[in-house]
Backbone as a ProteinNet text record, in pm:
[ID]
protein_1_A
[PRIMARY]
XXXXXXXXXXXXXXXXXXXXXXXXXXXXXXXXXXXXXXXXXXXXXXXXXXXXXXXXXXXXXXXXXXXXXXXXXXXXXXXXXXX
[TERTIARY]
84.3	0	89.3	72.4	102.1	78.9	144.3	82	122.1	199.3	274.6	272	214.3	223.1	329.5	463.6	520.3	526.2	438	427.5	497	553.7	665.5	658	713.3	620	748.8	753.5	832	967.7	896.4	975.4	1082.5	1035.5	1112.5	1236.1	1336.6	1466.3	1503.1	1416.5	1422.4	1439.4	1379.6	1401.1	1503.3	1618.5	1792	1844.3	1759.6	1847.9	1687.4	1713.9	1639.8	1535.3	1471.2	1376.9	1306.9	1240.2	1132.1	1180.8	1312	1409.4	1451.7	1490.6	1534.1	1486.9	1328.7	1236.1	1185.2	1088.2	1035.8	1107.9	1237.2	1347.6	1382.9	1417.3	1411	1315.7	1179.4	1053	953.2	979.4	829.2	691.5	653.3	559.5	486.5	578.9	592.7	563.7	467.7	476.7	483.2	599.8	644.7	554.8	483.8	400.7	478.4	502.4	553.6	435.5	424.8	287.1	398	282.5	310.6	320.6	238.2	225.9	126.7	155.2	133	34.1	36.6	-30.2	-16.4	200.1	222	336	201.8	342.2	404.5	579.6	662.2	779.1	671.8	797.6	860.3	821.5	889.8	979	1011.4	1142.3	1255.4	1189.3	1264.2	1342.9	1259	1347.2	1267.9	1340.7	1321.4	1184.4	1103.5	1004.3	895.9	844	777.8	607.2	525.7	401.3	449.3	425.7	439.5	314.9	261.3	69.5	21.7	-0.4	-37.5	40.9	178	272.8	364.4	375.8	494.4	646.9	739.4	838.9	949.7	1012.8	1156.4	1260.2	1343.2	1507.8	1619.2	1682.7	1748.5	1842.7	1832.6	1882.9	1804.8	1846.8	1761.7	1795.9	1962.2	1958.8	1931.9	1921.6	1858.4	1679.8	1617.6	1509.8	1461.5	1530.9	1557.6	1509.5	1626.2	1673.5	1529.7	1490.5	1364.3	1236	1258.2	1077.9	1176.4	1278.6	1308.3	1266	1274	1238.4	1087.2	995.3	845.4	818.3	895.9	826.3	837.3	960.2	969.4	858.1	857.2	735	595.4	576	416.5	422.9	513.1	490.3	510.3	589.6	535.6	468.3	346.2	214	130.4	136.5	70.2	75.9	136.8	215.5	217.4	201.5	221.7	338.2	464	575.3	647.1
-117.4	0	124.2	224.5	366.7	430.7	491.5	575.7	748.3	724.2	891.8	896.9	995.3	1012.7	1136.6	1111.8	1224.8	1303.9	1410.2	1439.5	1517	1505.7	1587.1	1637.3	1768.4	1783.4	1726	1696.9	1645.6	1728.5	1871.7	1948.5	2040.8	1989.9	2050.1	1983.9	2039.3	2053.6	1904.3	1870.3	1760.3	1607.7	1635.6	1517.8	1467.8	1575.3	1582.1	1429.3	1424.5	1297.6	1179.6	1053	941.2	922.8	1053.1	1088.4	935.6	931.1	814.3	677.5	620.5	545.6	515.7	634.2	686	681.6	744.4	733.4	617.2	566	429.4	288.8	308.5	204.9	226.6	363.6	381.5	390.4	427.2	429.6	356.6	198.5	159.4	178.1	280.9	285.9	437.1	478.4	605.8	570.3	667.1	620.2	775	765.9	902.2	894.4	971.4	996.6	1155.1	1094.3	1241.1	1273.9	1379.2	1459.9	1531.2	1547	1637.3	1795.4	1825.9	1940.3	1950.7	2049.9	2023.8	2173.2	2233.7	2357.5	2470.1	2457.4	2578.3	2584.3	2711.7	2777.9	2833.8	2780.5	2894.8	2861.1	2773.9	2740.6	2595.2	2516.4	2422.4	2490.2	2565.6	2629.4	2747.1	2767.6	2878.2	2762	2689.4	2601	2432.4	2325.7	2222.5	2201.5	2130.3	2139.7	1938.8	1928.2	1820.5	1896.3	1788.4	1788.3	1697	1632.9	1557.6	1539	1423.4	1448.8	1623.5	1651.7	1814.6	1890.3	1850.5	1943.9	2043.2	2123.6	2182.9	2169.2	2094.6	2091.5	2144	2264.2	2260.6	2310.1	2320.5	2315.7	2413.2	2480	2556.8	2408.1	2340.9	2259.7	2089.7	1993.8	1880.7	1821	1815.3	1726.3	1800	1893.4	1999	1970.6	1930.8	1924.6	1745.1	1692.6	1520.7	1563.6	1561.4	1539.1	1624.8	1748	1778.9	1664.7	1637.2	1513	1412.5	1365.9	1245.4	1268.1	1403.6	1435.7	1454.5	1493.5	1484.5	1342.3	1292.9	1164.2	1063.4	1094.7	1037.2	1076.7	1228.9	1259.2	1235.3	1216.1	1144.4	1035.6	926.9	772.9	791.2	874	842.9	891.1	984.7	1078	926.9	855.2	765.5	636.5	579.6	473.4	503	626.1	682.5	630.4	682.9	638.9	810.8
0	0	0	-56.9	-71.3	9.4	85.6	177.9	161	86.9	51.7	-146.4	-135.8	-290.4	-293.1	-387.2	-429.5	-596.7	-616.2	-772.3	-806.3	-893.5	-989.4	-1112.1	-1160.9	-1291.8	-1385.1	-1495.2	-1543.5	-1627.2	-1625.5	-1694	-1572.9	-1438.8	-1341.4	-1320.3	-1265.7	-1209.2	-1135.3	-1096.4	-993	-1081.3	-1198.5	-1301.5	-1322.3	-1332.1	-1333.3	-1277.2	-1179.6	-1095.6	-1083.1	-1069.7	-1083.9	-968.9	-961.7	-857.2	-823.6	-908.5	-868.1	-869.5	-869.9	-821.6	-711.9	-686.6	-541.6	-439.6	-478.1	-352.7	-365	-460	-433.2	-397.6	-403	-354.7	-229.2	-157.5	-14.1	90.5	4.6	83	-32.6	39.7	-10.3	-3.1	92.8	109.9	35	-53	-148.4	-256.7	-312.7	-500.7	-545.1	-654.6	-764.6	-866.7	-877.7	-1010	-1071.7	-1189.8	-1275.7	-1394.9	-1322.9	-1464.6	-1554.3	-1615.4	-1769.2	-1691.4	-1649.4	-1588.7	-1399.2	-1335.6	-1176.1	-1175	-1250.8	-1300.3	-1198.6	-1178.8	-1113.3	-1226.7	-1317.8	-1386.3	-1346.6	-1418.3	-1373.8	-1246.2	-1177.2	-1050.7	-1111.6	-1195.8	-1227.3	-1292.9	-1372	-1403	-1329	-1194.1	-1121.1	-995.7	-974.5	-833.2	-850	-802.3	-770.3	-672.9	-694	-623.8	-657.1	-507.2	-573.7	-454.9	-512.4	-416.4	-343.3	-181.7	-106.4	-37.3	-51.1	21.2	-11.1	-86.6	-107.5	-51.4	-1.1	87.3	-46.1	-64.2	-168.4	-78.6	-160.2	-99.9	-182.4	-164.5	-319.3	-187.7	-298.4	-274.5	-340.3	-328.3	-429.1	-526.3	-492.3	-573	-608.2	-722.1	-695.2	-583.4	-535.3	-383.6	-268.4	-249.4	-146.1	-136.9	-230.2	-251.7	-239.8	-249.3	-254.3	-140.5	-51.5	88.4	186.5	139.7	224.4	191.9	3.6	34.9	149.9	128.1	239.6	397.8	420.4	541.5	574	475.6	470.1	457.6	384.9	393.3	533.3	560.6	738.9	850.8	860.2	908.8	803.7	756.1	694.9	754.6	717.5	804.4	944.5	976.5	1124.4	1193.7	1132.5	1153.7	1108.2	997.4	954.1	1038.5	1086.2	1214.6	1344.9	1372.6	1503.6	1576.2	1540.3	1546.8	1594.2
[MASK]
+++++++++++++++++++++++++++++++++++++++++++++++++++++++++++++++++++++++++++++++++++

């Protein structure tokens, strides 16, 4: 089961590196969906950014921005687990 959805637009910054690799191999309980578009023009081309459960998360960079969904996603499961 899925418990964290992370969306990405595909034309953003964050694509650079094997986003949805990364996460769905370290957090199984994550699924990467990459759209065509997230229908925030404009910020997919100014900074790295994903949705995290409806959370906006970016980064001045793609691993600056990795590393914060990794940290939303820790707190989601353990808001979700009560951990």
């Amino acid at each position: 089961m899925k418990i964290v959805i992370v969306e990405v637009c595909e034309a953003n910054a964050l694509t650079t590196i094997d986003i949805e690799e990364i996460i769905e191999e370290e957090f199984p309980e994550a699924a990467v969906i990459l759209n065509d578009c997230l229908s925030f023009c404009g910020l997919c081309h100014a900074v790295p950014f994903a949705i995290v459960n409806n959370q906006h998360i970016h980064g001045k960079t793609p691993e600056a921005c990795l590393e914060r969904i990794r940290e939303t996603i820790k707190k989601e499961l353990a808001s979700f687990f009560g951990s």
